[in-house]
C-alpha positions as CSV (number, residue, x, y, z in Angstrom):
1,X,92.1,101.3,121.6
2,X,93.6,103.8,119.0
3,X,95.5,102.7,115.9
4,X,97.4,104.2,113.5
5,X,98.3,102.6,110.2
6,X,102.0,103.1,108.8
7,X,103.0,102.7,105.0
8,X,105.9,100.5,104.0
9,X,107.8,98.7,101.8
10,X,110.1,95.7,102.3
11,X,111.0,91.6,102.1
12,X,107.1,90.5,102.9
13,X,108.6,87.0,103.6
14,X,107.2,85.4,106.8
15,X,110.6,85.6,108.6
16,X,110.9,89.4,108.0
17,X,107.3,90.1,109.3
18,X,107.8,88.2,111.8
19,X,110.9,90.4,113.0
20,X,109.4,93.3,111.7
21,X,106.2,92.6,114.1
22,X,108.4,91.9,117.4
23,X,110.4,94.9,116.6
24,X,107.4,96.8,116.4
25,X,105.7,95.3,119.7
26,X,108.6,96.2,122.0
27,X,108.2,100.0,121.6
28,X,106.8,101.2,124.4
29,X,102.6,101.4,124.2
30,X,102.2,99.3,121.6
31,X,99.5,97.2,122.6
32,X,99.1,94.7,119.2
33,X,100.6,95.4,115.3
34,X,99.2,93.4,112.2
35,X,100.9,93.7,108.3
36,X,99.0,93.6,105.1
37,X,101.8,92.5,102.7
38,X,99.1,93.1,100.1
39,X,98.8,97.0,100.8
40,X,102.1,97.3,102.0
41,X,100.5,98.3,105.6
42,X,101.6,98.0,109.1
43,X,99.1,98.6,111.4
44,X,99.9,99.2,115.3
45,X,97.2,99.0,118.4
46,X,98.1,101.7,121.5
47,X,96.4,102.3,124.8
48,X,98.3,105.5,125.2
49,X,99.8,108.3,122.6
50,X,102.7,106.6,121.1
51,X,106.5,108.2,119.9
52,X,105.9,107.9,116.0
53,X,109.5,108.1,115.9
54,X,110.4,105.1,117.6
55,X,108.2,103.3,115.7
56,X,109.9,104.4,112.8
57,X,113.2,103.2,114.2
58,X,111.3,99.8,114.7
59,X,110.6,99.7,111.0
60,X,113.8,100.7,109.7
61,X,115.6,98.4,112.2
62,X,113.8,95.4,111.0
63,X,115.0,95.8,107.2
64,X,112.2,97.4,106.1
65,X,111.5,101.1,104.5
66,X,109.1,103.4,106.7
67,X,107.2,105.7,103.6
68,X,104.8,107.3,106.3
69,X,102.1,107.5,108.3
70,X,98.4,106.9,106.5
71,X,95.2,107.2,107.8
């Protein structure tokens, strides 16, 4: 399993993680996604290359801001 960890800022309540996490899991090959409100991390699980894009769209549809891609 590959993983790639995103950078972002937002409401860490556990409502919007909660929304922010299904939002994530319904792009398509996303296989798990965690959240570190400490680090200010989202980190998403794939099987398969995944559309960094629509992830983005995810994040930014959820109420939260999408400051990149770490590693």
């Amino acid at each position: 399993m590959k993983s790639k960890t995103v950078l972002l800022e937002g409401p860490f309540c556990q409502p919007c993680i909660r929304k922010l996490l299904k939002y994530v899991k319904s792009v398509d090959g996303i296989v798990d996604a965690k959240v570190n409100i400490v680090a200010g991390l989202l980190i998403v699980y794939f099987e398969k290359d995944i559309d960094i894009i629509k992830v983005k769209a995810a994040v930014e549809e959820a109420g939260f801001n999408f400051l990149g891609v770490g590693g």
